[in-house]
Every structure is written in C-alpha cells, then in structure tokens.
N, C-alpha and C positions, 0 to 999 in steps of 0.2 A: 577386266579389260573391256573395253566399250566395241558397240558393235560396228562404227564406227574404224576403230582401230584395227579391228579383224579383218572390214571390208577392203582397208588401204595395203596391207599387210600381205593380202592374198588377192592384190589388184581384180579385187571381184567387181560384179555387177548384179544390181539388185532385179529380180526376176518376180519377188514378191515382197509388197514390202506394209508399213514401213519395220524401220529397224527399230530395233528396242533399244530402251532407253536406261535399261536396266544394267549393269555391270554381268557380265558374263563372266563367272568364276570357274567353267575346266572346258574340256575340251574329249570330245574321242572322234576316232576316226576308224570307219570299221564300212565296209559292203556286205558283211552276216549280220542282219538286223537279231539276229538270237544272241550275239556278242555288245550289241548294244543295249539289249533287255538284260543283260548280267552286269551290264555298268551302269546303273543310276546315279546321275550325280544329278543335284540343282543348279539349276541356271546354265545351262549347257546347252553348248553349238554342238554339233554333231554333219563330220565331213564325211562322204560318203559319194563313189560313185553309181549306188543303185537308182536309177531314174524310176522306179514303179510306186504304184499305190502305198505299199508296205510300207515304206520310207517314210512316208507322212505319216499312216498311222502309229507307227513306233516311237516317232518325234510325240505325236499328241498324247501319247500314251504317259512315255515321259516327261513331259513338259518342256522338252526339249525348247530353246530360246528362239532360237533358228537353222536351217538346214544350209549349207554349203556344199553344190556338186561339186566333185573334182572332175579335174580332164578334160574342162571345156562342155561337157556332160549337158545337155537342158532336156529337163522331164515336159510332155507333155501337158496339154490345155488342161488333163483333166485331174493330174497333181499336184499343177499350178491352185487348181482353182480349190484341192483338198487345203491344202496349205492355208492358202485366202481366208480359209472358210473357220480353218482352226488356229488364227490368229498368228501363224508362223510364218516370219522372214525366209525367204529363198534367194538364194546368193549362187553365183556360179562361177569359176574361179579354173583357170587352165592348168594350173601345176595341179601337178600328180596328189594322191593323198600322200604319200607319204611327204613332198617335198611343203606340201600344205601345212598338215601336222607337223614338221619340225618348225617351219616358220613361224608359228604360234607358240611352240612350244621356246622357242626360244627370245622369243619377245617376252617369255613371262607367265603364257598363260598352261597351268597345265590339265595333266590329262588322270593319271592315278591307275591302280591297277584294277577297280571293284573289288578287290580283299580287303576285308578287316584286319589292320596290323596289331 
C-alpha cells in the first residue's frame, strides 16, 4: 500500500515528512514500544499513540517507514525533529488506534502476529 493511500485512508496530516515512495507492506499498531520490538516486519508503518522520544527511537531501530499518532495525539518540537533527523514520516490521524488499524487493515494492508507459523 502506498503511503499516500495510508494518509487518505486515516484522513491524516503530515507533521514530518516527505512520504515514501516505497510500498508499505504491514502494519502494527501498539503504545508498548516492547511489543513493537517483538514485531519486526519490513517496510512497516507503525500506529501508535505514545508521543515520547522512545517512539522514534523504536521506529529507527526498526526501520520502521513512518510513524502515525492516533487520537489527534502531536508529539513535541523535539520528536518531531528525532523523526526528521532519522529520515521518518510523521503523520497524525484522530481515530483511535484501534479504528486506525482496522481501516488499514481492511483496505488490504496487514499486520501479522510476529510468530513463525
């Protein structure tokens, strides 16, 4: 899914950008950054409404594609400018995570449980 499609999807607004141009293949959605370090996937957005430092670094960690707050949620000048700095889209979106993650999930894109089946 394009990110693009994501931003229309979750009537977001871009807060860092730009958007990549790369196809976005899953999705998670989690405010326990220790539950998003048990999901690694590539190419992954990652919805969340923790607005602190962590956030960014967890993304960068994982190479996350770009970050989406829920809940209307906007992190400060100085996670704004982490993001910036580590080449990640910030998008901010007023549905809830969960109503975020099913709209994604249900256009298509998804999410996975991090187990090996």
């Amino acid at each position: 899914m394009k990110a693009t499609e994501i931003q229309d999807l979750l009537q977001a607004t871009t807060l860092v950008g730009p958007l990549p141009q790369e196809e976005v293949l899953t999705a998670c959605g989690s405010d326990m950054m220790s539950d998003v370090l048990a999901f690694p996937k590539d190419r992954m957005v990652l919805l969340t409404g923790l607005t602190n430092p962590h956030t960014v670094r967890t993304a960068e960690l994982l190479d996350v594609m770009m970050i989406v707050f829920v809940r209307g949620k906007q992190p400060n000048e100085e996670v704004l400018n982490m993001a910036e700095d580590a080449g990640i889209a910030v998008l901010m979106t007023e549905y809830t995570l969960y109503d975020a993650c099913g709209r994604l999930y249900a256009a298509g894109l998804p999410g996975g449980t991090g187990r090996k089946k």
